[in-house]
Predicted model as a PDB file, atoms N, CA, C, CB and O in Angstrom, pLDDT in the B-factor column:
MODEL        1                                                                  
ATOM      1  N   UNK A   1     105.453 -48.484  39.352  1.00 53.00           N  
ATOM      2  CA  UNK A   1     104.034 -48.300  39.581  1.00 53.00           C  
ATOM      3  C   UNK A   1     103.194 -48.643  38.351  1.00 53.00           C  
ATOM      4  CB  UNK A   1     103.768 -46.881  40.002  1.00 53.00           C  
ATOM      5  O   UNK A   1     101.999 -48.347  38.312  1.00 53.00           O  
ATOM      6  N   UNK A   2     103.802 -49.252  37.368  1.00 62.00           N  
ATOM      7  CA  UNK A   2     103.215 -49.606  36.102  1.00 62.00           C  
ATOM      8  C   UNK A   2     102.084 -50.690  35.956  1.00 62.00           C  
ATOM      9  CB  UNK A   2     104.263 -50.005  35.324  1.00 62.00           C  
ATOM     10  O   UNK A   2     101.211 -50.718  35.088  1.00 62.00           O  
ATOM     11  N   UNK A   3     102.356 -51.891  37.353  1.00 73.00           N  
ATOM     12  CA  UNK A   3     101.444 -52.681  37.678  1.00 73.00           C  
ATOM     13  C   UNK A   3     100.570 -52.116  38.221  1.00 73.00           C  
ATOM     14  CB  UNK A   3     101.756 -53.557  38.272  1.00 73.00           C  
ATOM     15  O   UNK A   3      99.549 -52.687  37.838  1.00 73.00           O  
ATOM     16  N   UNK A   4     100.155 -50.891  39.270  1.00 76.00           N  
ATOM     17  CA  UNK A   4      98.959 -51.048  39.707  1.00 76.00           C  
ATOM     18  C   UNK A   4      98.075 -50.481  38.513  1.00 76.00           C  
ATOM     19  CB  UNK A   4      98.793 -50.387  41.076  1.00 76.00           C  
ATOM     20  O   UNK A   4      96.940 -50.827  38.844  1.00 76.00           O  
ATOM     21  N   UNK A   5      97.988 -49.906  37.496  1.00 89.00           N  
ATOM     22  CA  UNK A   5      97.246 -49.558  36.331  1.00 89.00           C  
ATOM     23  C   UNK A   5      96.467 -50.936  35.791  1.00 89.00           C  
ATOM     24  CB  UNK A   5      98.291 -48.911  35.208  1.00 89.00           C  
ATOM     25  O   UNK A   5      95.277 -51.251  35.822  1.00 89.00           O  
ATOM     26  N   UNK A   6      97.886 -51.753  35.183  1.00 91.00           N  
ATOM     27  CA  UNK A   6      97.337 -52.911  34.843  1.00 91.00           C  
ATOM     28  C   UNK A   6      96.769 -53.800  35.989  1.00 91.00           C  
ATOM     29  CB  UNK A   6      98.281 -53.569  34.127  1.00 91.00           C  
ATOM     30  O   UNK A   6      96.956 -54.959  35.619  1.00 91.00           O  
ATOM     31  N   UNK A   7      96.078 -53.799  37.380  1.00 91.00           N  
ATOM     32  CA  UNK A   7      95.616 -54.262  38.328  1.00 91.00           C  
ATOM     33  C   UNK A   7      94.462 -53.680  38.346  1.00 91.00           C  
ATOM     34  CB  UNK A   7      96.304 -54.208  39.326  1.00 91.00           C  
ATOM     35  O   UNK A   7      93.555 -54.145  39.037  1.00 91.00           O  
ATOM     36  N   UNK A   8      94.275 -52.448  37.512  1.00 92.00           N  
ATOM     37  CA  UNK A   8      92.713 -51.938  37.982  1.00 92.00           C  
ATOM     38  C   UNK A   8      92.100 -52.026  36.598  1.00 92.00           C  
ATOM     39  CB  UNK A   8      92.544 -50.174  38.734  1.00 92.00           C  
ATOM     40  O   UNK A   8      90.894 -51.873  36.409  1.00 92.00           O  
ATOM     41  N   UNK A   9      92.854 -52.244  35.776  1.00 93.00           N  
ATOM     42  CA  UNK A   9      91.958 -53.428  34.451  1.00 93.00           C  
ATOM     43  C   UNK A   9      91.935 -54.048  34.705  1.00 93.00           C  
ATOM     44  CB  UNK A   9      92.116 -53.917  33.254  1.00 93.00           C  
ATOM     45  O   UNK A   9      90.721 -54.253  34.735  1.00 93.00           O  
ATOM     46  N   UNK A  10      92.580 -55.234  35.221  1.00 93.00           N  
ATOM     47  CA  UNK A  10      91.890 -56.767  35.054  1.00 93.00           C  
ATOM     48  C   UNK A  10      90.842 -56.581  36.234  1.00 93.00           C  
ATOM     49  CB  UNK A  10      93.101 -58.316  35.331  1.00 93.00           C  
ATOM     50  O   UNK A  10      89.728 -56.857  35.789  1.00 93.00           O  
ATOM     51  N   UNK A  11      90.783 -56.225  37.539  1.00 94.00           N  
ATOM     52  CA  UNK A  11      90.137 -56.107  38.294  1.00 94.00           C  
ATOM     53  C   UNK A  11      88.592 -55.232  37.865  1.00 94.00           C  
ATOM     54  CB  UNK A  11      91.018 -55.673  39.179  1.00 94.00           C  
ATOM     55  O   UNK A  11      87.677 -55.179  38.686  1.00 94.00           O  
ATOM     56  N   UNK A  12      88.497 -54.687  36.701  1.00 94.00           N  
ATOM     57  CA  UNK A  12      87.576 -53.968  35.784  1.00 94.00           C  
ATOM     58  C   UNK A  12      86.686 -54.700  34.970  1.00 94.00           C  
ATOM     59  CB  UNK A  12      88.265 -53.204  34.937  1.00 94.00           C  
ATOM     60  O   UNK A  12      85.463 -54.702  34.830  1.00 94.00           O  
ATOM     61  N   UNK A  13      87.746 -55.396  34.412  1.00 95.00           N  
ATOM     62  CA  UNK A  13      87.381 -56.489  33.468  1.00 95.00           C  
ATOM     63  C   UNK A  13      87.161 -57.704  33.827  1.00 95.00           C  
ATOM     64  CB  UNK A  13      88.189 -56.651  32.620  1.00 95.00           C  
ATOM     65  O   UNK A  13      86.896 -58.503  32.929  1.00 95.00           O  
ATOM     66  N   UNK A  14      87.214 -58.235  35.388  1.00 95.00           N  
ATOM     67  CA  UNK A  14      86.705 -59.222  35.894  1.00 95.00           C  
ATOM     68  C   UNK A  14      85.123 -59.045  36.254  1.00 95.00           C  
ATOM     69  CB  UNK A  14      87.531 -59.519  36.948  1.00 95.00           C  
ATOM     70  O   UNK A  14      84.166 -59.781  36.014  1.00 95.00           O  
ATOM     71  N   UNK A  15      85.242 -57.407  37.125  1.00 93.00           N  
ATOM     72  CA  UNK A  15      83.987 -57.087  37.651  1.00 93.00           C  
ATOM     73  C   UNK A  15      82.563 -57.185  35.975  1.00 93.00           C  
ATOM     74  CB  UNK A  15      84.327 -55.191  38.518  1.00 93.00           C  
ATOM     75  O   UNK A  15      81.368 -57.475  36.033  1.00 93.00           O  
ATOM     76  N   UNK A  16      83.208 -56.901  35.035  1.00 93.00           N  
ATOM     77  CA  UNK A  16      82.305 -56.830  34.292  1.00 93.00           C  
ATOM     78  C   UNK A  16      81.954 -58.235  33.625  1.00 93.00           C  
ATOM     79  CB  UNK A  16      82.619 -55.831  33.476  1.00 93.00           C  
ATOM     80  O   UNK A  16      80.901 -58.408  33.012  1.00 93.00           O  
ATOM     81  N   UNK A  17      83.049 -59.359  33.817  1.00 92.00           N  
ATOM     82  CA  UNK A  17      82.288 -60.299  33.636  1.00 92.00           C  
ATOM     83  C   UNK A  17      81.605 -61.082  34.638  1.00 92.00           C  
ATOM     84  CB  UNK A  17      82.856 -60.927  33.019  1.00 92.00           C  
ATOM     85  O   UNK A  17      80.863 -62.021  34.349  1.00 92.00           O  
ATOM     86  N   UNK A  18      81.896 -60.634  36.018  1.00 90.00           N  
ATOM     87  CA  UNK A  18      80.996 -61.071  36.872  1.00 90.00           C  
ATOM     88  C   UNK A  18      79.520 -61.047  36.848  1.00 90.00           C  
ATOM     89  CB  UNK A  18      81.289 -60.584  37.758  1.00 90.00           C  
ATOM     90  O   UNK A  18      78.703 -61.932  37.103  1.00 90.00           O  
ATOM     91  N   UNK A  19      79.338 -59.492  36.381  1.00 88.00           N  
ATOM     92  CA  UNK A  19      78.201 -58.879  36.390  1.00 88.00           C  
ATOM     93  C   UNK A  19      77.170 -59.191  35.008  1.00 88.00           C  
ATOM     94  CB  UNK A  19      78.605 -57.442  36.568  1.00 88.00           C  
ATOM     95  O   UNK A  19      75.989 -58.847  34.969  1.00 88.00           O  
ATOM     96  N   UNK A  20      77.960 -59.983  33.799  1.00 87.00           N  
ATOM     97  CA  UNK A  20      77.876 -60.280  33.119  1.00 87.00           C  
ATOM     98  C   UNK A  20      77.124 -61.996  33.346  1.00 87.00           C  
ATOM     99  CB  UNK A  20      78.955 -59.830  32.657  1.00 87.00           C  
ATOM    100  O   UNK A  20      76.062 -62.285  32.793  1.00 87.00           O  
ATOM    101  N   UNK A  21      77.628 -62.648  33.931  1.00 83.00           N  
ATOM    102  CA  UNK A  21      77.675 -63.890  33.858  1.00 83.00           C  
ATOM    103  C   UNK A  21      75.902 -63.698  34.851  1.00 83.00           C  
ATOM    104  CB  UNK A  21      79.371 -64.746  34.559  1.00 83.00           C  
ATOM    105  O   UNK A  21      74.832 -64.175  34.473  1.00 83.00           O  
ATOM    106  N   UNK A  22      76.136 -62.889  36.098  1.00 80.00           N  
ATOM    107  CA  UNK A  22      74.549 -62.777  36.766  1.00 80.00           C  
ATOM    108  C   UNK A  22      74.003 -62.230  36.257  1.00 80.00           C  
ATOM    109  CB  UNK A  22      74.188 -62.326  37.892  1.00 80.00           C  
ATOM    110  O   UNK A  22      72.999 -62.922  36.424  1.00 80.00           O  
ATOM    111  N   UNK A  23      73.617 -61.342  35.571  1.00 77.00           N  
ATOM    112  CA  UNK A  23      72.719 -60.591  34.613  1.00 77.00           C  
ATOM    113  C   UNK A  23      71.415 -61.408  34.592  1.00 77.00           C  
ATOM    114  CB  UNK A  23      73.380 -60.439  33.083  1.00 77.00           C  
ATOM    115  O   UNK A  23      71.369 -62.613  34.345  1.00 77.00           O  
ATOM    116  N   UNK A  24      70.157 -60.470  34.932  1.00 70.00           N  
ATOM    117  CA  UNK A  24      69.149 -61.578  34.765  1.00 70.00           C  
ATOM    118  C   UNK A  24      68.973 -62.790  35.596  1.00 70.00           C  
ATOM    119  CB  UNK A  24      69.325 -62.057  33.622  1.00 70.00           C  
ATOM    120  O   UNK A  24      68.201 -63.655  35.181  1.00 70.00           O  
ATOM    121  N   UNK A  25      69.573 -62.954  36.680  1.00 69.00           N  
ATOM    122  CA  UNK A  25      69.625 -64.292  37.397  1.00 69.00           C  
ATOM    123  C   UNK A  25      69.094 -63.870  38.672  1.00 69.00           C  
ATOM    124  CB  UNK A  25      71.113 -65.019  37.517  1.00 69.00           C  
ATOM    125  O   UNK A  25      69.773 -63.065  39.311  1.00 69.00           O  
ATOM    126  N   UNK A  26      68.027 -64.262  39.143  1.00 69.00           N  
ATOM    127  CA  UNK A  26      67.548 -63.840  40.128  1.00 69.00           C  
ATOM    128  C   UNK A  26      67.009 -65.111  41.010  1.00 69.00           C  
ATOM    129  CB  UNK A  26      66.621 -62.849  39.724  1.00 69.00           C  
ATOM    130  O   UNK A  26      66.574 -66.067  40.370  1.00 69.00           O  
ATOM    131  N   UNK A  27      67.009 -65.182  42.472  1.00 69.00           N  
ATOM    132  CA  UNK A  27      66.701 -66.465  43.165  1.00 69.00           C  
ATOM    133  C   UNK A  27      64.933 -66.178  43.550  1.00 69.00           C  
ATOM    134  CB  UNK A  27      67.884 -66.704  44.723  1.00 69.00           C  
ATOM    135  O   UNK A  27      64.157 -66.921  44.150  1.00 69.00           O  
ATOM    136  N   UNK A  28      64.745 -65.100  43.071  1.00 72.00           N  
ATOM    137  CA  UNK A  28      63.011 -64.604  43.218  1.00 72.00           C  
ATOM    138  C   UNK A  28      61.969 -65.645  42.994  1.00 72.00           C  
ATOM    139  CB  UNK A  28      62.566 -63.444  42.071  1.00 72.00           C  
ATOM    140  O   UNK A  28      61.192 -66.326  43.663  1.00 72.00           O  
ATOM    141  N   UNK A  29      62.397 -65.408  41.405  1.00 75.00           N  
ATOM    142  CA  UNK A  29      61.696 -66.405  40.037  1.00 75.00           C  
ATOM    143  C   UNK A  29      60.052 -65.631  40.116  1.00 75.00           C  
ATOM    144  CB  UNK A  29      61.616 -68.733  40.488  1.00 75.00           C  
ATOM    145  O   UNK A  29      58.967 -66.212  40.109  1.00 75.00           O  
ATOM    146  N   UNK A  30      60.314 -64.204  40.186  1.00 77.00           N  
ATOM    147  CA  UNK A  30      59.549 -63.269  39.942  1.00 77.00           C  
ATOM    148  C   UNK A  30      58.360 -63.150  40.754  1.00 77.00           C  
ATOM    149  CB  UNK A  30      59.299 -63.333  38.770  1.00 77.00           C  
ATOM    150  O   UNK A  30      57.290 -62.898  40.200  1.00 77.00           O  
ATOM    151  N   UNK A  31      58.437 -63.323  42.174  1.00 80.00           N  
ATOM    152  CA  UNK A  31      58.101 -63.010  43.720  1.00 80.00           C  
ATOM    153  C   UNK A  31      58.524 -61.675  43.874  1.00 80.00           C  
ATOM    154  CB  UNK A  31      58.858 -63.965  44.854  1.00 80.00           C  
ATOM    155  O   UNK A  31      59.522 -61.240  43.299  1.00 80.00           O  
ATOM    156  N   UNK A  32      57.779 -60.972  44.655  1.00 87.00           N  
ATOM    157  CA  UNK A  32      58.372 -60.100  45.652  1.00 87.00           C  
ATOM    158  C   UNK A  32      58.937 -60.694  46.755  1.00 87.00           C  
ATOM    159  CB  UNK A  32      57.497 -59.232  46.114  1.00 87.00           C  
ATOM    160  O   UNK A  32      58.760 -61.741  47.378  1.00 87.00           O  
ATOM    161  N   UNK A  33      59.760 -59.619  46.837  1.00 87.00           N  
ATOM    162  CA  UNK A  33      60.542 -60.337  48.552  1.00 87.00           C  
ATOM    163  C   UNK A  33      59.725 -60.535  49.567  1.00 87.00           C  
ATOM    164  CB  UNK A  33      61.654 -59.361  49.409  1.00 87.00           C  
ATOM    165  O   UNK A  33      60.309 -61.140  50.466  1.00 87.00           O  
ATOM    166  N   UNK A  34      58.479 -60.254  49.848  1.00 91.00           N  
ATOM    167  CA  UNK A  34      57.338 -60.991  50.802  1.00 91.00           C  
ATOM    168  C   UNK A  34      56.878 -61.841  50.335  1.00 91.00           C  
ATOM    169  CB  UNK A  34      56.266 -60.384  51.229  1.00 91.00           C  
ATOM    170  O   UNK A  34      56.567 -62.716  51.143  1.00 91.00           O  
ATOM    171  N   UNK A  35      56.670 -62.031  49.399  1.00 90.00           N  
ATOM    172  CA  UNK A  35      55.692 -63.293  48.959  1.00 90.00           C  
ATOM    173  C   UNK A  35      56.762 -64.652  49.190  1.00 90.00           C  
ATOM    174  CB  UNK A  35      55.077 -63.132  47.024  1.00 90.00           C  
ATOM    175  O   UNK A  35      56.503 -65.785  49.595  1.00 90.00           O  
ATOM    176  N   UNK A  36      57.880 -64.121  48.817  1.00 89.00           N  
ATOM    177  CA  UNK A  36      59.367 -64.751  48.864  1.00 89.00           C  
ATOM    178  C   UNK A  36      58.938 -65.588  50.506  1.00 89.00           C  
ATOM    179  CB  UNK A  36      61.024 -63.223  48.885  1.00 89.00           C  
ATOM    180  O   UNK A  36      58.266 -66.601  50.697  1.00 89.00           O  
ATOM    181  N   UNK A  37      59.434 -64.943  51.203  1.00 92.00           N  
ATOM    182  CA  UNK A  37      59.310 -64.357  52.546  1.00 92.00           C  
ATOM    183  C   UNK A  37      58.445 -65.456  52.985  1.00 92.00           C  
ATOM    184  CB  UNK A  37      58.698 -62.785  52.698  1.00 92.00           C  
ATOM    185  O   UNK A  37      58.958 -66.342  53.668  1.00 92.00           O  
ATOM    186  N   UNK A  38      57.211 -65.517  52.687  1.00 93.00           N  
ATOM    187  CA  UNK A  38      55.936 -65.989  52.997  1.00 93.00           C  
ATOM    188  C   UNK A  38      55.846 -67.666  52.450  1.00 93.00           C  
ATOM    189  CB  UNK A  38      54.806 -64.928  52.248  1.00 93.00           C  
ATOM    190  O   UNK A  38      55.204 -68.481  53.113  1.00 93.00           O  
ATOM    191  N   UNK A  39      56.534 -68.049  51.226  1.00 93.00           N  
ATOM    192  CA  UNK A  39      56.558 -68.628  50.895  1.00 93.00           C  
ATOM    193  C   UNK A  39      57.065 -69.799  51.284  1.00 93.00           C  
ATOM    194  CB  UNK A  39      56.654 -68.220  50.343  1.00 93.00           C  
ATOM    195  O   UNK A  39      56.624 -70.945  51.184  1.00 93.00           O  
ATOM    196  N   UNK A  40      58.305 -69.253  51.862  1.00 93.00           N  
ATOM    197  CA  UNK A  40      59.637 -70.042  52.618  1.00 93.00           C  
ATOM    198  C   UNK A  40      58.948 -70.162  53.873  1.00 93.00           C  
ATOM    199  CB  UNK A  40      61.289 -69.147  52.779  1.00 93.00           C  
ATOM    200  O   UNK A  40      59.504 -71.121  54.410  1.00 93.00           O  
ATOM    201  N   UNK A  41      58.086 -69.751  54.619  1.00 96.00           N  
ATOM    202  CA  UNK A  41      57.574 -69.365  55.644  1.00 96.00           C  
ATOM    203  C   UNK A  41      57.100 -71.170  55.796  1.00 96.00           C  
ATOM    204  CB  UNK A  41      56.427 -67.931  55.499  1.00 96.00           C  
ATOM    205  O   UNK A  41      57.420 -72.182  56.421  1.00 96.00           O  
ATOM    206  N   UNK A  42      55.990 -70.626  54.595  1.00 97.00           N  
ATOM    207  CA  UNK A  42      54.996 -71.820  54.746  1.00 97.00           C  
ATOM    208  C   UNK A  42      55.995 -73.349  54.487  1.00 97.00           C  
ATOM    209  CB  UNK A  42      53.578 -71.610  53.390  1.00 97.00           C  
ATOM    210  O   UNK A  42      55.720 -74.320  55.192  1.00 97.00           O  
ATOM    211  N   UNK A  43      56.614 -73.407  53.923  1.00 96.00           N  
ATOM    212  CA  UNK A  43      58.061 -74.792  53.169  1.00 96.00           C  
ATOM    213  C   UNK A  43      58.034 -74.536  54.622  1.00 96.00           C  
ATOM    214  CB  UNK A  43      59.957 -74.505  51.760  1.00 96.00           C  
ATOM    215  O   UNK A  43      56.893 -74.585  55.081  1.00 96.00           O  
ATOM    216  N   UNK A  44      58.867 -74.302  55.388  1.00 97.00           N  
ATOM    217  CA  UNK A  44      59.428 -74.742  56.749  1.00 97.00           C  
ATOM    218  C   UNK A  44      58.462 -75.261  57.752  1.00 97.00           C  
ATOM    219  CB  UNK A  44      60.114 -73.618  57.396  1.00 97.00           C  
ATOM    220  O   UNK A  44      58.627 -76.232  58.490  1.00 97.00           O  
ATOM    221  N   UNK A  45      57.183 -74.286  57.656  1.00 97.00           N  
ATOM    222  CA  UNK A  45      55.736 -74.832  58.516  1.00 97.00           C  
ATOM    223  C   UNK A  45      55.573 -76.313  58.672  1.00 97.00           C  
ATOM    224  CB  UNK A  45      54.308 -74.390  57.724  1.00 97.00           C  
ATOM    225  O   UNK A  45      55.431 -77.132  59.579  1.00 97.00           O  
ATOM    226  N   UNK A  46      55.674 -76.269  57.141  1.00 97.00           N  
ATOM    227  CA  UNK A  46      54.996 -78.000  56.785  1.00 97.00           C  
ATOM    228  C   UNK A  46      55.956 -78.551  57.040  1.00 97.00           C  
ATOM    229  CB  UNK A  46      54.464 -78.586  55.258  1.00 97.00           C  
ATOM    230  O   UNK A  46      55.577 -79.538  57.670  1.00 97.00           O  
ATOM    231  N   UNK A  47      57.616 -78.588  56.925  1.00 97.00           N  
ATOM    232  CA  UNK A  47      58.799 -78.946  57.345  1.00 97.00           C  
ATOM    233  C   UNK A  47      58.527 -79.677  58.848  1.00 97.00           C  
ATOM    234  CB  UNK A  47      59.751 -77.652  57.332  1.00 97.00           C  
ATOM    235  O   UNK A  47      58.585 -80.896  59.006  1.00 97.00           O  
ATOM    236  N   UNK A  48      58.247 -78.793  59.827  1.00 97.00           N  
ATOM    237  CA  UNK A  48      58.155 -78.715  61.241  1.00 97.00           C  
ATOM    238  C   UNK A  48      56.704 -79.411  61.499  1.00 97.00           C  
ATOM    239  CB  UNK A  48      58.302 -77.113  61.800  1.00 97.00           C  
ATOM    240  O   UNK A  48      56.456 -79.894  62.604  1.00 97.00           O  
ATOM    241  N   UNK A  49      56.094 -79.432  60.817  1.00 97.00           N  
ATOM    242  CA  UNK A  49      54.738 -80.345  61.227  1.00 97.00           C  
ATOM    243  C   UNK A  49      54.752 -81.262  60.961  1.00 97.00           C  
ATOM    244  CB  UNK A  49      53.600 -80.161  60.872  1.00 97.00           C  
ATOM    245  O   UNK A  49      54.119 -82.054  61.660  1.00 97.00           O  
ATOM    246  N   UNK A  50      55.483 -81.760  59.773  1.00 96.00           N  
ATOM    247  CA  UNK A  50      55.852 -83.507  59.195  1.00 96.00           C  
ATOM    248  C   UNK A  50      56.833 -83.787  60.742  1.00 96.00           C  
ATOM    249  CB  UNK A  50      57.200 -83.684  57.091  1.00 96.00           C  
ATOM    250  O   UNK A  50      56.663 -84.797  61.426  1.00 96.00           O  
ATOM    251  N   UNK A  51      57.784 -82.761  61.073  1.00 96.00           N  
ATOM    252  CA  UNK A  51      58.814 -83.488  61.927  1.00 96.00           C  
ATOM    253  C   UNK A  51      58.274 -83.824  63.101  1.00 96.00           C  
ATOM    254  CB  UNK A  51      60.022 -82.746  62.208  1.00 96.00           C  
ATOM    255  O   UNK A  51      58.769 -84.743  63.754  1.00 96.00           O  
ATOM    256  N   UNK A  52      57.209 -83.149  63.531  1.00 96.00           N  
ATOM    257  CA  UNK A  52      56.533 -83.176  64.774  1.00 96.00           C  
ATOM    258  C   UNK A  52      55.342 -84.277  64.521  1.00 96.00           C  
ATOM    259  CB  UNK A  52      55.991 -81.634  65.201  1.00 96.00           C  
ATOM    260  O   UNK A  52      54.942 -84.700  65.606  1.00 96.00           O  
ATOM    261  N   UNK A  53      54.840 -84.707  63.699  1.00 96.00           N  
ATOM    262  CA  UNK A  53      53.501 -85.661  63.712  1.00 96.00           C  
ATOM    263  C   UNK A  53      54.967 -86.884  63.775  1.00 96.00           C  
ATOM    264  CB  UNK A  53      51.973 -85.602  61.916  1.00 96.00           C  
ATOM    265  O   UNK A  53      54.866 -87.373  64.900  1.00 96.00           O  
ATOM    266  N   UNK A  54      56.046 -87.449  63.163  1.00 94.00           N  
ATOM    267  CA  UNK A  54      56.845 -88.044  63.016  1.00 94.00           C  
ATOM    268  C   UNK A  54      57.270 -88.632  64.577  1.00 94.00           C  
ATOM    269  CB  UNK A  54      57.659 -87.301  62.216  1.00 94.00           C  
ATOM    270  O   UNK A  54      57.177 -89.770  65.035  1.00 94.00           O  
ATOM    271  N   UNK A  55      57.834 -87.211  65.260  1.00 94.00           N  
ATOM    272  CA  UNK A  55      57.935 -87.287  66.490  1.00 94.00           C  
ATOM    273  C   UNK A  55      56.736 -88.469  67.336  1.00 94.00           C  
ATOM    274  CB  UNK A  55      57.830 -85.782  66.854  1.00 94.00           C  
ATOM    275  O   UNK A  55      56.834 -89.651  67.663  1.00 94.00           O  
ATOM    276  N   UNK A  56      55.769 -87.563  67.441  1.00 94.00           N  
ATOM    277  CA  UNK A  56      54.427 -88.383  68.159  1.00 94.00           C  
ATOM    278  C   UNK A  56      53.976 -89.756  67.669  1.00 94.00           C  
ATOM    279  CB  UNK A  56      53.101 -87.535  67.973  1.00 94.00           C  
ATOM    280  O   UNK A  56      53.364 -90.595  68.330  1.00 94.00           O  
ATOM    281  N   UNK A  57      54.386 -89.847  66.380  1.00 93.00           N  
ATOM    282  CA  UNK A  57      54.074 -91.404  65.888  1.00 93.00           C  
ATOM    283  C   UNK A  57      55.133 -92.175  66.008  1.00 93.00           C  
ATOM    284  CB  UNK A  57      53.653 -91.589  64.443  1.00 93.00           C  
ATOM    285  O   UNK A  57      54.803 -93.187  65.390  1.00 93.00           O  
ATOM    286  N   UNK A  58      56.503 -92.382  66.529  1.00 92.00           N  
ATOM    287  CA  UNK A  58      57.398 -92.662  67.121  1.00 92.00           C  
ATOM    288  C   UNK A  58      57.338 -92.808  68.381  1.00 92.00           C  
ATOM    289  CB  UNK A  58      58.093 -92.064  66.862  1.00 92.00           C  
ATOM    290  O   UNK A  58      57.667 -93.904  68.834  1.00 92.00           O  
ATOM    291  N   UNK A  59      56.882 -91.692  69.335  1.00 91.00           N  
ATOM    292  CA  UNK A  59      56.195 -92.048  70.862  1.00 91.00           C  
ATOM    293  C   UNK A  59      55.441 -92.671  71.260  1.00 91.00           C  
ATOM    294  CB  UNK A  59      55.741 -91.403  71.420  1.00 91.00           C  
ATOM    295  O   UNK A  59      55.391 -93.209  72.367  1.00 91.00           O  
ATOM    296  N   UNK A  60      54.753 -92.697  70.446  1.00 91.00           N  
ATOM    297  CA  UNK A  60      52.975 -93.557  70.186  1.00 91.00           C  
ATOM    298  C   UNK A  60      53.598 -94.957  70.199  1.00 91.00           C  
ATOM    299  CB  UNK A  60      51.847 -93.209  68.269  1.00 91.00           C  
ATOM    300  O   UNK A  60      52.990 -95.741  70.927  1.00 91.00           O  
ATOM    301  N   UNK A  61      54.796 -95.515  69.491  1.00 90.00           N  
ATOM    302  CA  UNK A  61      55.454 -97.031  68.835  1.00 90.00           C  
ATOM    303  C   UNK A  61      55.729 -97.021  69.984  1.00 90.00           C  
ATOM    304  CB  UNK A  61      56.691 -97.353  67.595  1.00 90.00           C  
ATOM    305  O   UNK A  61      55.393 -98.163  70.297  1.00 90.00           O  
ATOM    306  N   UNK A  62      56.284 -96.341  71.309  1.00 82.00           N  
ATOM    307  CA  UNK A  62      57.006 -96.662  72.168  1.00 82.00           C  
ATOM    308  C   UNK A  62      58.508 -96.176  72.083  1.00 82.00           C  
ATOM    309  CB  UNK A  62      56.831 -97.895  72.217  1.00 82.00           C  
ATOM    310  O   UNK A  62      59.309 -96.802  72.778  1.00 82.00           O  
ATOM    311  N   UNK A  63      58.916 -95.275  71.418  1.00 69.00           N  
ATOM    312  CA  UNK A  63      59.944 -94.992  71.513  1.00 69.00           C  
ATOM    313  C   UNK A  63      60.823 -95.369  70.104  1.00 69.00           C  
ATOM    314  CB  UNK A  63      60.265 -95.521  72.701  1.00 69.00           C  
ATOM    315  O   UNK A  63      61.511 -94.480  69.600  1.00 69.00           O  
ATOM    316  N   UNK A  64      60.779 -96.560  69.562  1.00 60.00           N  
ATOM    317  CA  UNK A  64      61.120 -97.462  68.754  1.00 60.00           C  
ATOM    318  C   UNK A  64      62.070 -96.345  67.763  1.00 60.00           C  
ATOM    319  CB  UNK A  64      59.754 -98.328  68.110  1.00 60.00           C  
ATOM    320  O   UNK A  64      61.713 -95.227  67.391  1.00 60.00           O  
ATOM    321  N   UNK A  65      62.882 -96.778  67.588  1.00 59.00           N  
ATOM    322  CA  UNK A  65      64.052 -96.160  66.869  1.00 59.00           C  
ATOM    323  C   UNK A  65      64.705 -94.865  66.767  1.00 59.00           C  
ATOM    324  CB  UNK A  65      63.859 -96.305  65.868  1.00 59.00           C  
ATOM    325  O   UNK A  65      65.299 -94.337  65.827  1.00 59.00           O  
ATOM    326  N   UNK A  66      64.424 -94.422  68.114  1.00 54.00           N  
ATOM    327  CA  UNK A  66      65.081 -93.238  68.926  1.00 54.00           C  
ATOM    328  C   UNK A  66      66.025 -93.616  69.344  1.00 54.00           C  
ATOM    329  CB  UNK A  66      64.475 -92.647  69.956  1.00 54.00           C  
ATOM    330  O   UNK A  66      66.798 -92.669  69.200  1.00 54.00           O  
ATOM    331  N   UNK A  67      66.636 -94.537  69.878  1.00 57.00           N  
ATOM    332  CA  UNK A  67      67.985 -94.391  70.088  1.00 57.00           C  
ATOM    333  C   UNK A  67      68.887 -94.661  68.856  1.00 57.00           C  
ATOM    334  CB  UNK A  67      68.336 -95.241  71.163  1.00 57.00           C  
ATOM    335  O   UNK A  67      70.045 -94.995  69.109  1.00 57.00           O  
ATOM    336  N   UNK A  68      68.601 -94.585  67.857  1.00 57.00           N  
ATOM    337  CA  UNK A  68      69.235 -94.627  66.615  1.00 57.00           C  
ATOM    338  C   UNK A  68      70.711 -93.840  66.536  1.00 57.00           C  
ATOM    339  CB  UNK A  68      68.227 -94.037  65.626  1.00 57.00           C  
ATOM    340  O   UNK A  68      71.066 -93.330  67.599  1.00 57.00           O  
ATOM    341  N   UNK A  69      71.588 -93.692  65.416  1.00 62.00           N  
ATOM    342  CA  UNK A  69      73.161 -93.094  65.866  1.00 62.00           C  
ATOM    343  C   UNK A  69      72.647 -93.086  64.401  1.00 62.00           C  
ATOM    344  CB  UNK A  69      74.845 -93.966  66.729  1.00 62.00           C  
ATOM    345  O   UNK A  69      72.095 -94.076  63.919  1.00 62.00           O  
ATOM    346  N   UNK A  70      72.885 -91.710  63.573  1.00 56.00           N  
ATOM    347  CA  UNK A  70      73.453 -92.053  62.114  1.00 56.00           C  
ATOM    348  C   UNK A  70      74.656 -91.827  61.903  1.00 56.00           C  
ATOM    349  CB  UNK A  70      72.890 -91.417  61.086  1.00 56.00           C  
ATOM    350  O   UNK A  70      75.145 -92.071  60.800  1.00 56.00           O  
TER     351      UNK A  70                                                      
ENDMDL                                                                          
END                                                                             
């Protein structure tokens, strides 16, 4: 049973350099999680409105490079 001792150090000493290595690392970039939230909101809006005016100006051509395969 001498290994599980030495299993809950390294497993100790991993966790602390895990926690080590994220320290300070945050995907925020100093947002609140709504503004976060809100932010991403709006990125996808405009996402979906480029794809959709795209759409209609493609229908408008007649179709023209809708049957495409990538």
């Amino acid at each position: 049973m001498t290994r599980g001792n030495q299993r809950e150090q390294a497993r100790l000493k991993n966790l602390k350099k895990k926690e080590k290595e994220n320290k300070g690392k945050s995907s925020l970039n100093g947002l609140t999680i709504n503004q976060k939230k809100e932010n991403d909101a709006a990125i996808m809006r405009a996402k979906q409105e480029a794809a959709l005016a795209k759409k209609t100006q493609e229908a408008a051509n007649g179709g023209a490079g809708s049957g495409k395969k990538k």
